[in-house]
N, C-alpha and C positions, 0 to 999 in steps of 0.2 A: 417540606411539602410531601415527601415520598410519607410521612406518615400521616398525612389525611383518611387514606384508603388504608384497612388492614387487609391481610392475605384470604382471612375467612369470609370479609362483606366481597373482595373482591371476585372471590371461585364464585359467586354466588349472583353474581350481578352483570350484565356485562358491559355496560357503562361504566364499573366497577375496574374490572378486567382490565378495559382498555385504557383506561387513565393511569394504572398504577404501569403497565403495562412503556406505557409514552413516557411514564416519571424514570421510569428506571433505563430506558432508551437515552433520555435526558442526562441520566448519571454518567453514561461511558464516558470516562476519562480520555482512553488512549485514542493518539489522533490517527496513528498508523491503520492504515485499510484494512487487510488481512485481519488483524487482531479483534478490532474494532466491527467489523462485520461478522465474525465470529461470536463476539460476545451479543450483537443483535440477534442474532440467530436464532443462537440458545435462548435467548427469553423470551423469544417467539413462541417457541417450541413450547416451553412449559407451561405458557400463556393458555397453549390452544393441546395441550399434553399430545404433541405430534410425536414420532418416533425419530423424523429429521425434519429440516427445514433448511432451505439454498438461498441463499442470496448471489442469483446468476446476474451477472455485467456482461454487456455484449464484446467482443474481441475482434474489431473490426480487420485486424490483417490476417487473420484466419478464421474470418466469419463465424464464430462460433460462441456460446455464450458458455461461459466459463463459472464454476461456485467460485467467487471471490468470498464466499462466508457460508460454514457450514456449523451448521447446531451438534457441538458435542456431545455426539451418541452415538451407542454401538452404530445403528445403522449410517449414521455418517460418516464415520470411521473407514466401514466397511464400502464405502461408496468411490471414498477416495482412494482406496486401497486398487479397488478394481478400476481405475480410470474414470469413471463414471461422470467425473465433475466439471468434463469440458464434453457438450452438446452440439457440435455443429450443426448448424440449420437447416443444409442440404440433407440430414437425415429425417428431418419434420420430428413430430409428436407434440405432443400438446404446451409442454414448454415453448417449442419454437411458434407455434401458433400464436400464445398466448404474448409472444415479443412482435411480430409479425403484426399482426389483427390489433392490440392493443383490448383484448377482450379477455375477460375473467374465465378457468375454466375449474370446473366443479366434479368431479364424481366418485362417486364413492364405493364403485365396482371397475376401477381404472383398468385394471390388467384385465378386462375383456372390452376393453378399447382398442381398436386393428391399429389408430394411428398410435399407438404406443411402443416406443423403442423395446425388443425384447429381454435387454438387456435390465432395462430397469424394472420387468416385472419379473424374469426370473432371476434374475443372481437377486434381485434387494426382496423381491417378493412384494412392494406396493401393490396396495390395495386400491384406499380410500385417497385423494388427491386437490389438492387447491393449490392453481396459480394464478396469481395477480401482475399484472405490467408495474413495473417499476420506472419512475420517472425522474429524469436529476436535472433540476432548473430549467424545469418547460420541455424536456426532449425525450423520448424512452431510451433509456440505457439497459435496460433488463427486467428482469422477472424473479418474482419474490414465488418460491412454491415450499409448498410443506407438504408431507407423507406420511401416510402411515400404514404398517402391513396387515390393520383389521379394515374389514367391508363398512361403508357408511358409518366414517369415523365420525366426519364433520357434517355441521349446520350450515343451516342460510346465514343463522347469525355469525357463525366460526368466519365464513367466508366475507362477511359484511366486515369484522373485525379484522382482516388478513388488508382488506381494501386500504381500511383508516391507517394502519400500522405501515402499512408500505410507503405510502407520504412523507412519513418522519423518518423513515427508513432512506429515504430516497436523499432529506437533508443531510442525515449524517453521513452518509457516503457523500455528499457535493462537498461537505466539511474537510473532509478526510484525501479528496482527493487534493481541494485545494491547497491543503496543508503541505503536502507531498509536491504541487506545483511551484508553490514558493518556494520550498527544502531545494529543488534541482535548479531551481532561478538566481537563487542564492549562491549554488555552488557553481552553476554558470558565470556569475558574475562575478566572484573571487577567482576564478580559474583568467577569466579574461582583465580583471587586474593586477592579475600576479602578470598574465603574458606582457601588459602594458609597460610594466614594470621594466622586466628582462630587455624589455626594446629601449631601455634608455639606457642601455652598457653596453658597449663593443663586447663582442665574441672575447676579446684580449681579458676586458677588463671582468668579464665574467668569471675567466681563469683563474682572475686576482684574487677576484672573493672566497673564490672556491679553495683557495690555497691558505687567503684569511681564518676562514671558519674552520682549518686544520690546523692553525692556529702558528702557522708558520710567520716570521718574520720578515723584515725585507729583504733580509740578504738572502733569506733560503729562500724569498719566493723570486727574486731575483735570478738566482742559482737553477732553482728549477724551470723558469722560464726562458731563460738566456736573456736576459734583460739588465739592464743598468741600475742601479739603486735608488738612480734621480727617475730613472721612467716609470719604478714600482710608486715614488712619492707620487709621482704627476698624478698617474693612474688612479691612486687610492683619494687624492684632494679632488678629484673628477669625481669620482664613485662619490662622497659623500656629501658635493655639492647636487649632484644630480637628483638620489635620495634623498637627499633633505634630511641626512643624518651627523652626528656629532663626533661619532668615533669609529673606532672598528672593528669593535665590540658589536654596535648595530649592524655593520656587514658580516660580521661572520651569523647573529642572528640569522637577517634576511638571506643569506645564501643555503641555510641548512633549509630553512621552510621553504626553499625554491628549489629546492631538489640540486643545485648546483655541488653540494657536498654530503655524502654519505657517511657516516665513521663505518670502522668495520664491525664496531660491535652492532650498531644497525642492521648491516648486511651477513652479518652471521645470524642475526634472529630471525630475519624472515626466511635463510634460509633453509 
């Protein structure tokens, strides 16, 4: 598909533009957010030849809307360098308006706008200005804006395109976050069947393992527990009726993945 539109009908058209523009939106691979809004950014940017471009997400516990995705360019670069990428809202400016109001803002002589942070007209030097509200599965979560340090950079149609783009913009971040909600649901849910686990072995019998996967014997785990030889068997015909394992081979497995046992070449590497 990406070669229906070539690069030259596309500069030229902008029906054009914005189709190849959604195709290559389309292509991101990476499901990781950061990365992935990143890479939206940037071919925002070149789309509409902006000098930066943010894809700000709102940060509800410090009210502040944050670039979760910044268009690899000097001026982004330099944005992030100076703080510049987290905006909070008690300070206004047309970003915050434009998450606030839910209303598009346009102009193309920005830095003689008063409600403009001074910050981002003199350290970045922005000129010319478009932000659009960003939307993720019916809700505003943020604002898509792009920059540049020449005067009336952009169009009505630049800004019309900024609108379209943000929508699919808005998908792949629902994508991305999702992705990221089942990765920590996932690793909730192995953490809470690993603890499942652990609760089906006495504190004693825990020892057992953990003396197993050192790969000690009965008599040395015996020895080292102050226990009888017959109370290591018991223990151990417990431990692998409980588990539902066949040797103790499998316990010493299961007790290293449960953190029950360490070797020390382990604990010399991380440390």
């Amino acid at each position: 598909m990406a070669d229906i539109i070539s690069e030259q009908t596309a500069s030229g058209n902008a029906d054009g533009r914005l189709l190849l523009t959604l195709q290559r939106l389309l292509a991101i691979q990476t499901l990781e957010l950061r990365p992935a809004l990143d890479q939206a950014s940037t071919l925002v940017g070149e789309a509409l030849r902006a000098e930066k471009v943010d894809i700000f997400l709102f940060e509800p516990t410090s009210n502040t809307l944050v670039a979760m995705g910044t268009s690899v360019t000097p001026l982004g670069k330099r944005q992030h360098e100076l703080g510049l990428d987290r905006l909070p809202l008690a300070n206004g400016g047309p970003v915050a308006d434009v998450f606030l109001t839910g209303h598009p803002y346009a102009n193309g002589h920005a830095d003689e706008d008063p409600r403009q942070p001074q910050g981002i007209v003199k350290a970045l030097g922005i000129r010319s200005q478009l932000d659009v509200p960003l939307e993720l599965d019916g809700e505003r979560r943020g604002v898509l804006a792009v920059a540049s340090t020449e005067p009336e950079r952009f169009s009505e149609q630049d800004l019309a395109f900024l609108e379209a783009v943000a929508g699919w913009i808005g998908m792949l971040t629902h994508r991305a976050e999702l992705v990221a909600a089942r990765e920590r649901e996932a690793v909730s849910r192995g953490r809470r069947e690993a603890g499942d686990e652990l609760a089906l072995l006495t504190p004693r019998q825990m020892e057992v393992a953990a003396c197993v996967a050192e790969g000690l014997s009965n008599e040395e785990i015996a020895e080292r527990l102050v226990l009888s030889q017959g109370t290591v068997a018991n223990h151990l015909r417990s431990m692998l009726d409980r588990l539902g394992f066949n040797n103790r081979v499998q316990i010493a497995v299961w007790a290293v993945e449960r953190g029950l046992y360490r070797s020390s070449q382990t604990e010399s590497s991380e440390s």
